[in-house]
PyMOL Python script that loads the backbone (N, CA, C, O; Angstrom):
from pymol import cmd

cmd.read_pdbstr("""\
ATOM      1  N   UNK A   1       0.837  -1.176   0.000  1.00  0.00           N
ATOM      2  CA  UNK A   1       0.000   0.000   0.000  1.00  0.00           C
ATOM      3  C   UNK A   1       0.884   1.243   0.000  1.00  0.00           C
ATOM      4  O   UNK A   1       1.964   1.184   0.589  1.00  0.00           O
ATOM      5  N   UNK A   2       0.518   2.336  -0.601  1.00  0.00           N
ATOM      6  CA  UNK A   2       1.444   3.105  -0.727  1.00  0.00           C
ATOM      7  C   UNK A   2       0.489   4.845  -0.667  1.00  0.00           C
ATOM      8  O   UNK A   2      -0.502   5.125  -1.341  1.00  0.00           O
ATOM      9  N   UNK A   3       1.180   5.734   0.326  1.00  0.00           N
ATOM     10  CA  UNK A   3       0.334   7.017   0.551  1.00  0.00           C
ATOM     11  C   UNK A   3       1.366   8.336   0.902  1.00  0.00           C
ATOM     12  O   UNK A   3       2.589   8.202   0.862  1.00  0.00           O
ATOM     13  N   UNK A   4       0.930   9.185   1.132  1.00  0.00           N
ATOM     14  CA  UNK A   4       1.658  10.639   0.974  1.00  0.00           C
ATOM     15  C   UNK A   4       1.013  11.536   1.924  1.00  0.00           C
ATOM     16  O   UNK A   4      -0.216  11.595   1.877  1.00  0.00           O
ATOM     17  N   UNK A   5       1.465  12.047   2.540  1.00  0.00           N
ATOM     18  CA  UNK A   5       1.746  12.885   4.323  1.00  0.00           C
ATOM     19  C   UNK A   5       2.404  14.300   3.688  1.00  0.00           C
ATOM     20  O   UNK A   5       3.354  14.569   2.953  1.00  0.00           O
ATOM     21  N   UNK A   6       1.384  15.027   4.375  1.00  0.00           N
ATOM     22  CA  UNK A   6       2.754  16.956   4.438  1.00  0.00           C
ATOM     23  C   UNK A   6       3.573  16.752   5.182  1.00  0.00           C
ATOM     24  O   UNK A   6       3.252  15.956   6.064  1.00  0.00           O
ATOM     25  N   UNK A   7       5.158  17.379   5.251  1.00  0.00           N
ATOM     26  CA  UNK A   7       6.208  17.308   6.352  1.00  0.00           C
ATOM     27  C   UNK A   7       5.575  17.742   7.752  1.00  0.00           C
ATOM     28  O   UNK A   7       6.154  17.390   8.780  1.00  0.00           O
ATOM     29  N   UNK A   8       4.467  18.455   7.819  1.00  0.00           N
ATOM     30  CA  UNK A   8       4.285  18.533   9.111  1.00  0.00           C
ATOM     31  C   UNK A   8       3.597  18.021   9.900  1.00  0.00           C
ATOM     32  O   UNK A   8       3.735  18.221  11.107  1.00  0.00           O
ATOM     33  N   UNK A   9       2.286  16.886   9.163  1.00  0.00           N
ATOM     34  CA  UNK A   9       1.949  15.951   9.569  1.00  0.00           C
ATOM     35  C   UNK A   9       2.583  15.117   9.978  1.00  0.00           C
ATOM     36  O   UNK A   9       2.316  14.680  11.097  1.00  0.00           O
ATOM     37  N   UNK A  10       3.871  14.475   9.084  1.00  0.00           N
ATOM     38  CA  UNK A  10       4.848  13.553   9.321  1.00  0.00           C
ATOM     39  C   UNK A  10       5.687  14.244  10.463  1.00  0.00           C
ATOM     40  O   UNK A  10       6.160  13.260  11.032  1.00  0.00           O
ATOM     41  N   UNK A  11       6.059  15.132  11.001  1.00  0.00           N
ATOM     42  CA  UNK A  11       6.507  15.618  11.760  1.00  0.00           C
ATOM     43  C   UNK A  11       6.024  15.090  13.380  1.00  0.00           C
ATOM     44  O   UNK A  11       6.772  14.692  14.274  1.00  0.00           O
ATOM     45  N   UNK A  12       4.691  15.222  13.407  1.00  0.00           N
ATOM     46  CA  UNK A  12       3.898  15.289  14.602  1.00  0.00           C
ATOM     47  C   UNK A  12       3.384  13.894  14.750  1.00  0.00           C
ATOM     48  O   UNK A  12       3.176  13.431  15.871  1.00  0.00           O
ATOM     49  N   UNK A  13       3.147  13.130  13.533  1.00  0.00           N
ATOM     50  CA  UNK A  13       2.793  11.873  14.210  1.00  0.00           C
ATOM     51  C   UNK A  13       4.083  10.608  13.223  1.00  0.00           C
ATOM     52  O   UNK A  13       3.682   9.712  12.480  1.00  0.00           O
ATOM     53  N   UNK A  14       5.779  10.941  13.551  1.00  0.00           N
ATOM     54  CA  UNK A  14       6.120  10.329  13.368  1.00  0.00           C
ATOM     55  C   UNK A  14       5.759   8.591  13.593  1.00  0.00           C
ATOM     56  O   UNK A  14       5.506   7.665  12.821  1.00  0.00           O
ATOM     57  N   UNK A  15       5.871   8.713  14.860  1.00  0.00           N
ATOM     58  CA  UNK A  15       5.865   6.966  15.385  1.00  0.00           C
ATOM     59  C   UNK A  15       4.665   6.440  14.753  1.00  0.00           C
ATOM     60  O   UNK A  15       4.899   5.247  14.944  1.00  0.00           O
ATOM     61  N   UNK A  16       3.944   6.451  14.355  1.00  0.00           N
ATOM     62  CA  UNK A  16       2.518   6.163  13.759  1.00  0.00           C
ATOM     63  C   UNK A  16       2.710   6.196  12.621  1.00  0.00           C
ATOM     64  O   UNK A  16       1.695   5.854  12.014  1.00  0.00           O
ATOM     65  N   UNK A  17       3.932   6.566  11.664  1.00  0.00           N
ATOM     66  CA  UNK A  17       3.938   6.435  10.789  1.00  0.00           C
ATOM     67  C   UNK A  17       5.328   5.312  10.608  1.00  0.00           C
ATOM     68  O   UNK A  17       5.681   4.626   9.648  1.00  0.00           O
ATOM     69  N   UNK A  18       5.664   5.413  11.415  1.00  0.00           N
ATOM     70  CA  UNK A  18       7.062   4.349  11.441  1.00  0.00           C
ATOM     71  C   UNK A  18       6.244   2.917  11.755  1.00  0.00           C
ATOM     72  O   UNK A  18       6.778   1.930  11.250  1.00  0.00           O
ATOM     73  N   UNK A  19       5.484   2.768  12.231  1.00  0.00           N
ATOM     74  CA  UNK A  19       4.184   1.479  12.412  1.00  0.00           C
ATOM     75  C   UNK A  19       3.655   0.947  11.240  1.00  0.00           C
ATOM     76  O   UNK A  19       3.561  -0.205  10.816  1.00  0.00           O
ATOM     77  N   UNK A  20       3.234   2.355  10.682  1.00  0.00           N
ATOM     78  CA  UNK A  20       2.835   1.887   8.913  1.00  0.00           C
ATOM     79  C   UNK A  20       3.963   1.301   8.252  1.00  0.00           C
ATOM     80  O   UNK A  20       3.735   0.269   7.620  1.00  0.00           O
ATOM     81  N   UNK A  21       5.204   1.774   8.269  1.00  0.00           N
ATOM     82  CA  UNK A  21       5.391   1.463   7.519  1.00  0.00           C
ATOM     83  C   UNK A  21       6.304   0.109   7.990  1.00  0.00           C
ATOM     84  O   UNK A  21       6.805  -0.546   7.076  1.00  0.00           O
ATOM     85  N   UNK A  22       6.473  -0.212   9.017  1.00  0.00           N
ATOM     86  CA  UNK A  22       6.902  -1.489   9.410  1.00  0.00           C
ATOM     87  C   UNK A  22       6.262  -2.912   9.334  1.00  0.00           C
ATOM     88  O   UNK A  22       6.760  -4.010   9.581  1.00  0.00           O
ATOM     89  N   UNK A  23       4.656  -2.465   8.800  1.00  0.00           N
ATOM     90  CA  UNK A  23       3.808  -3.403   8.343  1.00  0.00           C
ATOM     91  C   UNK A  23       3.582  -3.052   6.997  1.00  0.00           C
ATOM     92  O   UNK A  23       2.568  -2.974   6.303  1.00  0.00           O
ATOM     93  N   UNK A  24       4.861  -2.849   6.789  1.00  0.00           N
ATOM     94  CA  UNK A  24       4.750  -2.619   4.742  1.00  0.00           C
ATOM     95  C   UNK A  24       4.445  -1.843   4.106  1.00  0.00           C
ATOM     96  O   UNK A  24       4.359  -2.109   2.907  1.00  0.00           O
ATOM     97  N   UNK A  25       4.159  -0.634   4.521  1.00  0.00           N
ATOM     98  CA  UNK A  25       2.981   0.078   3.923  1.00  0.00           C
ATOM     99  C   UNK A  25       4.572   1.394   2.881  1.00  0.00           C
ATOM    100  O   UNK A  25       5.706   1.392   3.359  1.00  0.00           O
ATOM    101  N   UNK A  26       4.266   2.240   1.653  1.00  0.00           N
ATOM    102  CA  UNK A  26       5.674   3.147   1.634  1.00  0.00           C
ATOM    103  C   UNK A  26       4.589   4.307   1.669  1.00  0.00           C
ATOM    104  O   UNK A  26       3.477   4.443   1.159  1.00  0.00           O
ATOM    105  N   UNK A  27       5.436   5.125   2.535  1.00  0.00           N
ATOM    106  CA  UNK A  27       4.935   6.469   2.762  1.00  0.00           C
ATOM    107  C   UNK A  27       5.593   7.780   2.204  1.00  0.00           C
ATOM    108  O   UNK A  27       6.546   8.077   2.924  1.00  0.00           O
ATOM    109  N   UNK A  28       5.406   8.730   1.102  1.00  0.00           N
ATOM    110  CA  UNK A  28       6.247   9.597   0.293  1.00  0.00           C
ATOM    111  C   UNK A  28       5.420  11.041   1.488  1.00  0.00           C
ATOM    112  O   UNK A  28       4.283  11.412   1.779  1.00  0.00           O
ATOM    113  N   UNK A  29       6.768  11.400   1.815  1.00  0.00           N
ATOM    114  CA  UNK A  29       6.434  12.728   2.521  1.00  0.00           C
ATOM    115  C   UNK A  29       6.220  14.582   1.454  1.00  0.00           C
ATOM    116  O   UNK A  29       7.305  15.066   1.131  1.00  0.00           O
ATOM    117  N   UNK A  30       5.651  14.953   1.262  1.00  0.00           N
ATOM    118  CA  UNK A  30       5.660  16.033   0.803  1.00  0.00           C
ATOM    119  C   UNK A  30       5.802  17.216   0.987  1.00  0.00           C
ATOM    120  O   UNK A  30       5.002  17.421   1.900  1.00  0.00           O
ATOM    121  N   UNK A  31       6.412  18.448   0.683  1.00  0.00           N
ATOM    122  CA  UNK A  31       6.666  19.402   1.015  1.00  0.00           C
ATOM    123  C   UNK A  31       5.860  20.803  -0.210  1.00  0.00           C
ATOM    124  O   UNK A  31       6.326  21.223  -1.269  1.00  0.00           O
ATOM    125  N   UNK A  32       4.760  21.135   0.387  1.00  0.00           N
ATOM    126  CA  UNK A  32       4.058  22.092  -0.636  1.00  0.00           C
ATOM    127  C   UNK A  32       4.063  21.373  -1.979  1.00  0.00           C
ATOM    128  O   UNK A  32       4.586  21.947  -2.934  1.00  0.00           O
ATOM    129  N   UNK A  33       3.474  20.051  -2.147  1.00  0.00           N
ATOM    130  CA  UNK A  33       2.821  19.618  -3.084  1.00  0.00           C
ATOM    131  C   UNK A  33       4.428  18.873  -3.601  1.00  0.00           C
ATOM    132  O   UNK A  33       4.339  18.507  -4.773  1.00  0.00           O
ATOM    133  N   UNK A  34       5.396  18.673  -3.176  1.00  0.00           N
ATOM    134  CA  UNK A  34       6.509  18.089  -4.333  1.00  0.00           C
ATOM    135  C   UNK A  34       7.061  16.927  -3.101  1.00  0.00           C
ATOM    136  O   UNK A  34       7.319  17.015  -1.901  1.00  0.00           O
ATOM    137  N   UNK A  35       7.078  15.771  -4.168  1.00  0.00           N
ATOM    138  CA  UNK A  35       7.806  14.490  -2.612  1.00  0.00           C
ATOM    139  C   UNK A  35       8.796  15.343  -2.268  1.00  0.00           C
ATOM    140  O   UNK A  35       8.927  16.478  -2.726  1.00  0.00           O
ATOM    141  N   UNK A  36       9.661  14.698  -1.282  1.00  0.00           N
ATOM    142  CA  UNK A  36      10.604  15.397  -0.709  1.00  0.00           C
ATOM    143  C   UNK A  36      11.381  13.764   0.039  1.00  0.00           C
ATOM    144  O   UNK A  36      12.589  13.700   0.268  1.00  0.00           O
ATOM    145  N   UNK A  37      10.548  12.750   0.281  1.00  0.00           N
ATOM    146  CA  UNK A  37      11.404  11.612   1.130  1.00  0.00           C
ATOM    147  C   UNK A  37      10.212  10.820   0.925  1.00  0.00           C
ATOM    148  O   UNK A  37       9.055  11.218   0.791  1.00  0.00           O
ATOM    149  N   UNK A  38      10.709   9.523   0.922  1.00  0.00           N
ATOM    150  CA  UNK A  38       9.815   8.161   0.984  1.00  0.00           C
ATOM    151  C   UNK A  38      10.416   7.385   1.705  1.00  0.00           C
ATOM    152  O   UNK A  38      11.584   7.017   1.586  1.00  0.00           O
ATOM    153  N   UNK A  39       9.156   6.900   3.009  1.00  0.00           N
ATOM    154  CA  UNK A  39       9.536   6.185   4.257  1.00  0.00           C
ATOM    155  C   UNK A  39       9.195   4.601   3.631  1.00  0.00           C
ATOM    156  O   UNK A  39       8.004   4.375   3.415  1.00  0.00           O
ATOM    157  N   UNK A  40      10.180   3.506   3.335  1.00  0.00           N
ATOM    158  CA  UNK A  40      10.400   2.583   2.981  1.00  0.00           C
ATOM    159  C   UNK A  40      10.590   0.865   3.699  1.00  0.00           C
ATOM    160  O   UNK A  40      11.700   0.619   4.171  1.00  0.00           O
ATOM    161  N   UNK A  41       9.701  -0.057   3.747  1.00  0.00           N
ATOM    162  CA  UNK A  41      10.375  -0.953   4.904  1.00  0.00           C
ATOM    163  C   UNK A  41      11.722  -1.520   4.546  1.00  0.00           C
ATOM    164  O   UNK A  41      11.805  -1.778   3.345  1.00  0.00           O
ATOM    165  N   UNK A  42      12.941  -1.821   5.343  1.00  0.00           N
ATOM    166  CA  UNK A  42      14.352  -1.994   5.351  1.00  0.00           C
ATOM    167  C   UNK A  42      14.082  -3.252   4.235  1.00  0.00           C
ATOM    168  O   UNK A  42      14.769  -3.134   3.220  1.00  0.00           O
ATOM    169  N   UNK A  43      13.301  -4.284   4.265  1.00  0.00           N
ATOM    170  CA  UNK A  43      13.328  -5.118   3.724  1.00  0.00           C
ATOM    171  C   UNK A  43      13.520  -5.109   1.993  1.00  0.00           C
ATOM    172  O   UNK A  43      14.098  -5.931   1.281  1.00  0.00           O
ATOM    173  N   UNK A  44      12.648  -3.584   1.550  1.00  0.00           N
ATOM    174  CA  UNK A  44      12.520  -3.239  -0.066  1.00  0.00           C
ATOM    175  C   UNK A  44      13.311  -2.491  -0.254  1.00  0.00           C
ATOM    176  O   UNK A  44      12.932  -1.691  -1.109  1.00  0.00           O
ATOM    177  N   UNK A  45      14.713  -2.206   0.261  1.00  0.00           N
ATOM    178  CA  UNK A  45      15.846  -1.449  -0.074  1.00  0.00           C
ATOM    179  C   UNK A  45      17.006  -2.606  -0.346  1.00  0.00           C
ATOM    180  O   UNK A  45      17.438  -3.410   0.480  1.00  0.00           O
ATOM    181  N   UNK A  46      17.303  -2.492  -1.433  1.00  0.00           N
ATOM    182  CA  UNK A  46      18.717  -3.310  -2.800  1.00  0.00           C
ATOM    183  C   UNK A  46      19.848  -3.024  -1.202  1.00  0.00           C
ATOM    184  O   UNK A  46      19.671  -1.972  -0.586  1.00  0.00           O
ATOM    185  N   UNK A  47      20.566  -3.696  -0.862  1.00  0.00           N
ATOM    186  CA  UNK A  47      21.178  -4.202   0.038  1.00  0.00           C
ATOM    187  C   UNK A  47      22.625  -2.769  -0.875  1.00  0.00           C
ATOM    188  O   UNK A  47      22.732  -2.503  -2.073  1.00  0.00           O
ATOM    189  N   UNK A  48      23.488  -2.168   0.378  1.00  0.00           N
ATOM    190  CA  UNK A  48      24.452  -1.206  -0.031  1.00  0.00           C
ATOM    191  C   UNK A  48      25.549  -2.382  -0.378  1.00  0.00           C
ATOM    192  O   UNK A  48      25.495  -3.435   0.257  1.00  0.00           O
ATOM    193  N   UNK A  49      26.648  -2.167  -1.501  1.00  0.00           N
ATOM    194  CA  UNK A  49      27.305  -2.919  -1.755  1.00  0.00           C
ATOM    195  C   UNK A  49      28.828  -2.987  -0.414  1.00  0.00           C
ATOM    196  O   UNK A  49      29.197  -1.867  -0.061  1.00  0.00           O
ATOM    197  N   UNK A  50      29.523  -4.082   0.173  1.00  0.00           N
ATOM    198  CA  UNK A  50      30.613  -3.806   0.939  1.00  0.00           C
ATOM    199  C   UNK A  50      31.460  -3.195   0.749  1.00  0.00           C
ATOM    200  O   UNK A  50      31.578  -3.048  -0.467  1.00  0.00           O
ATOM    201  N   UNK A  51      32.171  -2.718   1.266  1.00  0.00           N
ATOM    202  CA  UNK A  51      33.660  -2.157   0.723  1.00  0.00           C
ATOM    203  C   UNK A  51      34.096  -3.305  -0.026  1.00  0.00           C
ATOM    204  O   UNK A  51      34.253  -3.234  -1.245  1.00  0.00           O
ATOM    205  N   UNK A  52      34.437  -5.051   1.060  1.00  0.00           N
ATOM    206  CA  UNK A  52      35.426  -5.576   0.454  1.00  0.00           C
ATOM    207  C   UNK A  52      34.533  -5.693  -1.029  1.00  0.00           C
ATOM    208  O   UNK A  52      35.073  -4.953  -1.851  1.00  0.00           O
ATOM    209  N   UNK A  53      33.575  -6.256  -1.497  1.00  0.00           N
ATOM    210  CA  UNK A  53      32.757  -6.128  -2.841  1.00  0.00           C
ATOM    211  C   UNK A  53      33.126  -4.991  -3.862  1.00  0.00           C
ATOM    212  O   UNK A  53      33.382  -5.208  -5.046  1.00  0.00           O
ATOM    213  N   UNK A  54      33.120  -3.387  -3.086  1.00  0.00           N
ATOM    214  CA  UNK A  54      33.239  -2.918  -3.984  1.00  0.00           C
ATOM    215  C   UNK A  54      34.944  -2.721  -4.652  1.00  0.00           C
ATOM    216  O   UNK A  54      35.261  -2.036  -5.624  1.00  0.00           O
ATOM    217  N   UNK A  55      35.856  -3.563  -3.769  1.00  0.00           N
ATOM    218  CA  UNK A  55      37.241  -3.371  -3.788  1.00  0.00           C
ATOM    219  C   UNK A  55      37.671  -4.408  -5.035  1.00  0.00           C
ATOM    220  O   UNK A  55      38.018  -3.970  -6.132  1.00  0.00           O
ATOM    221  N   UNK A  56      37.578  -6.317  -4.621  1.00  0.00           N
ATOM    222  CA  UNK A  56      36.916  -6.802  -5.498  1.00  0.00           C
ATOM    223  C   UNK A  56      36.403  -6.335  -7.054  1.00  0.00           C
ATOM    224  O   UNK A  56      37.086  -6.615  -8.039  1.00  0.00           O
ATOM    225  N   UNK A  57      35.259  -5.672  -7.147  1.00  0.00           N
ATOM    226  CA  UNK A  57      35.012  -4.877  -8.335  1.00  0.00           C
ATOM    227  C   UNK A  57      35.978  -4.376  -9.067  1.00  0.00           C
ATOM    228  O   UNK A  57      36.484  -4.954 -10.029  1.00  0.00           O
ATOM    229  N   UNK A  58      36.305  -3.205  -8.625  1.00  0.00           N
ATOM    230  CA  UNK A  58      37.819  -2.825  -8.866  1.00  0.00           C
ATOM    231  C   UNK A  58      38.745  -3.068  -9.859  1.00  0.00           C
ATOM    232  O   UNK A  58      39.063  -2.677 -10.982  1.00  0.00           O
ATOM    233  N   UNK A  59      39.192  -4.222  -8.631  1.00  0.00           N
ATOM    234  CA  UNK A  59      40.246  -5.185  -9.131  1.00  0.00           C
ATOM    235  C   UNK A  59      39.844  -5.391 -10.687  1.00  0.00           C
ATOM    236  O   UNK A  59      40.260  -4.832 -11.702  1.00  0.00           O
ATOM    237  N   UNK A  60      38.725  -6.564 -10.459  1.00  0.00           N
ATOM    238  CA  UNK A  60      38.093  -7.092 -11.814  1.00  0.00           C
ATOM    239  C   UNK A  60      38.171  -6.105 -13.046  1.00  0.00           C
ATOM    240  O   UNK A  60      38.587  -6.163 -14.203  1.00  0.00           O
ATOM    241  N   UNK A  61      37.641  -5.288 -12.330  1.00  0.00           N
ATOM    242  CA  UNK A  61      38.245  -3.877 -14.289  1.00  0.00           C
ATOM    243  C   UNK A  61      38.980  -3.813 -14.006  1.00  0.00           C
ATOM    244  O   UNK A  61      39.602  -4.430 -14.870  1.00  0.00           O
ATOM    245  N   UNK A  62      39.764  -3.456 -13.230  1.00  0.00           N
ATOM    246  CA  UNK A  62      41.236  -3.128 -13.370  1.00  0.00           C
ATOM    247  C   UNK A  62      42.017  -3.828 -14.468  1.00  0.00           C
ATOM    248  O   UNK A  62      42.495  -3.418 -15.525  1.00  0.00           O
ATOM    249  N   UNK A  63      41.982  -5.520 -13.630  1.00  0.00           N
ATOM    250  CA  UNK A  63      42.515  -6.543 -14.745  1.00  0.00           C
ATOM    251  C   UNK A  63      41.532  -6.731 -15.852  1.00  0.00           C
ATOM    252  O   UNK A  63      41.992  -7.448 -16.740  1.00  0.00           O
ATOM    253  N   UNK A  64      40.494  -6.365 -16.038  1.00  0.00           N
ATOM    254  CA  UNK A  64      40.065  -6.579 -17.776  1.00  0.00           C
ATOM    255  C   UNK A  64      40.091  -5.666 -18.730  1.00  0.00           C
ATOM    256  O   UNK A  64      40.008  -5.867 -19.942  1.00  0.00           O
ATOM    257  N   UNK A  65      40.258  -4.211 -17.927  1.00  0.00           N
ATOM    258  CA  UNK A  65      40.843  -2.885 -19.193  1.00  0.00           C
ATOM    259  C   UNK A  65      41.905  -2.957 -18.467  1.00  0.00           C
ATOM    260  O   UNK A  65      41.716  -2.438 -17.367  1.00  0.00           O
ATOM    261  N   UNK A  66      43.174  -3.473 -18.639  1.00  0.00           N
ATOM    262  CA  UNK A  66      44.408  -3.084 -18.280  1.00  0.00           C
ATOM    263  C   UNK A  66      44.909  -2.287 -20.196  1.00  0.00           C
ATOM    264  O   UNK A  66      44.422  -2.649 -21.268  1.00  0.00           O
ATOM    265  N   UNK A  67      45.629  -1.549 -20.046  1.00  0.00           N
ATOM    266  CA  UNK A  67      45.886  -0.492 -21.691  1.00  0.00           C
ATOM    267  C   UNK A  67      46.744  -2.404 -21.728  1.00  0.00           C
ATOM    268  O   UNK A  67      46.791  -3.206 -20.796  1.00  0.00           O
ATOM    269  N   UNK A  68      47.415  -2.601 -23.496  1.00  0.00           N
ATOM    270  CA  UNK A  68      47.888  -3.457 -23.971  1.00  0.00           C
ATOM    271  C   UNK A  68      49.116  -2.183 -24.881  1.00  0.00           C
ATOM    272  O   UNK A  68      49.148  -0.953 -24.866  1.00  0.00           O
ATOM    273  N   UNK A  69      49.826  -3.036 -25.457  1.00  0.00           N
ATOM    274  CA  UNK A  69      50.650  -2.084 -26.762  1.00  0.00           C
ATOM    275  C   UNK A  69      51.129  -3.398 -26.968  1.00  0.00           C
ATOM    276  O   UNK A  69      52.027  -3.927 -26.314  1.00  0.00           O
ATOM    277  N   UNK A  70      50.448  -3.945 -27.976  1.00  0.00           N
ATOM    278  CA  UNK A  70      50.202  -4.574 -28.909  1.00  0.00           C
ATOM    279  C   UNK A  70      49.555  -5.830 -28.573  1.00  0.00           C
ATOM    280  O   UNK A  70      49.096  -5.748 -27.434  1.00  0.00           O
ATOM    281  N   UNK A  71      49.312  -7.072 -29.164  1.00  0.00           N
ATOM    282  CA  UNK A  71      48.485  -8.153 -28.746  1.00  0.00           C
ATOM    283  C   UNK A  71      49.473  -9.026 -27.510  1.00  0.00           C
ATOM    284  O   UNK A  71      50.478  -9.714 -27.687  1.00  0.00           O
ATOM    285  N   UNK A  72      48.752  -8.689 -26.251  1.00  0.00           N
ATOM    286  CA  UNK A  72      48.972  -9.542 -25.050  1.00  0.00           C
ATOM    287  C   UNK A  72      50.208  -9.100 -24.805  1.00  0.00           C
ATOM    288  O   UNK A  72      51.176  -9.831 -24.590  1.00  0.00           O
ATOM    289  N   UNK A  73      50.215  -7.850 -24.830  1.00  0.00           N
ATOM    290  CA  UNK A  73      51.644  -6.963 -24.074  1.00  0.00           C
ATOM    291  C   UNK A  73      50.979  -5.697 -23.081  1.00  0.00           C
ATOM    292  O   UNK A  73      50.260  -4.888 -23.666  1.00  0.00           O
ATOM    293  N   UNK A  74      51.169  -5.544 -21.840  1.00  0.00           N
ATOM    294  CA  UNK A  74      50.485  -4.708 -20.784  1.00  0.00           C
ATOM    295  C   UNK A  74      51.443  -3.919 -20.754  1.00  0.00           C
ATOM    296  O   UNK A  74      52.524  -4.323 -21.183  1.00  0.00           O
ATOM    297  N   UNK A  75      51.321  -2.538 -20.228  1.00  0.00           N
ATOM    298  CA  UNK A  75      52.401  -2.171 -19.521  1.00  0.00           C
ATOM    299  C   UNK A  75      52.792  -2.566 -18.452  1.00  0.00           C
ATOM    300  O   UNK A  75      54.013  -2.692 -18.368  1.00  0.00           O
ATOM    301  N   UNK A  76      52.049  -2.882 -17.356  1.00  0.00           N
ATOM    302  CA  UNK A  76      52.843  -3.542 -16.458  1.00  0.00           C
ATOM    303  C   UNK A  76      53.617  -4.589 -17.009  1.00  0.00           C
ATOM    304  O   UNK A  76      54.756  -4.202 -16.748  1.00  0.00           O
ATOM    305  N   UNK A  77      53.761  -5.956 -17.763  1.00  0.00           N
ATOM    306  CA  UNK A  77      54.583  -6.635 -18.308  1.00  0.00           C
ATOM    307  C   UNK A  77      55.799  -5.593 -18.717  1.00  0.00           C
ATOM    308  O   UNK A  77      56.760  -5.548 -17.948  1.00  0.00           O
ATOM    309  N   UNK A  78      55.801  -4.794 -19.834  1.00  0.00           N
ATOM    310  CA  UNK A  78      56.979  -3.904 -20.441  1.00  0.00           C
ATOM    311  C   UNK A  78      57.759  -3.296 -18.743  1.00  0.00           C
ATOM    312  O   UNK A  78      58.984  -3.323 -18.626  1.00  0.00           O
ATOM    313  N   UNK A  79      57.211  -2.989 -18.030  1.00  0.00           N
ATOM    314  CA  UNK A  79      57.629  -2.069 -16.701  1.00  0.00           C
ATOM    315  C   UNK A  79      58.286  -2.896 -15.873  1.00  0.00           C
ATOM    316  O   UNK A  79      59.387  -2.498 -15.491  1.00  0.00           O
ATOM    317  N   UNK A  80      57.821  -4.177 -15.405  1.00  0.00           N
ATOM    318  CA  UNK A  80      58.899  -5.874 -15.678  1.00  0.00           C
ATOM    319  C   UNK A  80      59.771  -6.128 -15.776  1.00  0.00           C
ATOM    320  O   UNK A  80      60.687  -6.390 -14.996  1.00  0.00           O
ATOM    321  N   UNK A  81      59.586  -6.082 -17.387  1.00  0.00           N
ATOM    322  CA  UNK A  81      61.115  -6.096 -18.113  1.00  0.00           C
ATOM    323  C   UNK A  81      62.139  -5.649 -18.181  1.00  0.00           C
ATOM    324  O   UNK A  81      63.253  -6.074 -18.486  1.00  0.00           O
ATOM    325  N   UNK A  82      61.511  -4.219 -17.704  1.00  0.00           N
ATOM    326  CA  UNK A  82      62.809  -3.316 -17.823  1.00  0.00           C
ATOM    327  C   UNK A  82      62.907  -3.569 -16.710  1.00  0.00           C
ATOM    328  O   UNK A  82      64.133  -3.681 -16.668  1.00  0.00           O
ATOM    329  N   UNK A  83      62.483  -3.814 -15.430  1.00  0.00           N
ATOM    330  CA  UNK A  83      63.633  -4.005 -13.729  1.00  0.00           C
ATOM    331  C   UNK A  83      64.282  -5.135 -14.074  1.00  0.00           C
ATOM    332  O   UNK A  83      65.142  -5.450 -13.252  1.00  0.00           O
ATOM    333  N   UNK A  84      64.140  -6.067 -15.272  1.00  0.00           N
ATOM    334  CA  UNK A  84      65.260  -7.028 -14.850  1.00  0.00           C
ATOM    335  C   UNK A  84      66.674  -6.452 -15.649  1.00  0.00           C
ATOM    336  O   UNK A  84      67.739  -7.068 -15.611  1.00  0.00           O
ATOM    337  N   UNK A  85      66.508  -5.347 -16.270  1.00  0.00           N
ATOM    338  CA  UNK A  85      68.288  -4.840 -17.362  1.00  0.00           C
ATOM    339  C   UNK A  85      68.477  -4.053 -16.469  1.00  0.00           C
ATOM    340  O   UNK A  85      69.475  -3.332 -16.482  1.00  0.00           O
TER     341      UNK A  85
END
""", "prot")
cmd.dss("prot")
cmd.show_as("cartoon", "prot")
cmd.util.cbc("prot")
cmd.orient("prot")
């Protein structure tokens, strides 16, 4: 179920609205006719990604656009080579 509150309604009868929406309900708060916030249960919010996940990530592009100069030559490989002369 889903409904819309002025900020100052939502103001005054917070806890009563934190009830609604803990039995599911999403509540979009408004400010002179324009949303402004939607009170959501924890359950219908996409989970924040971890650090270690987003570090991980990273990595993964990192190593799949690494630059090349020419077929299956990295710079890190060339940068390598040269510490061993």
């Amino acid at each position: 179920m889903e409904s819309s509150i002025g900020s100052y309604e939502a103001k005054t009868h917070l806890p009563q609205l934190l009830e609604r929406v803990a039995k599911g309900e999403r509540i979009t708060i408004m400010k002179r006719g324009v949303p402004m916030a939607v009170l959501v249960p924890p359950e219908s919010v996409k989970p924040q990604t971890t650090p270690k996940d987003a570090v991980q990530a990273m990595k993964r592009f990192q190593k799949e656009s690494a630059p090349t100069l020419g077929p299956g030559i990295t710079i890190r490989e060339m940068i390598e080579e040269g510490r061993r002369f």
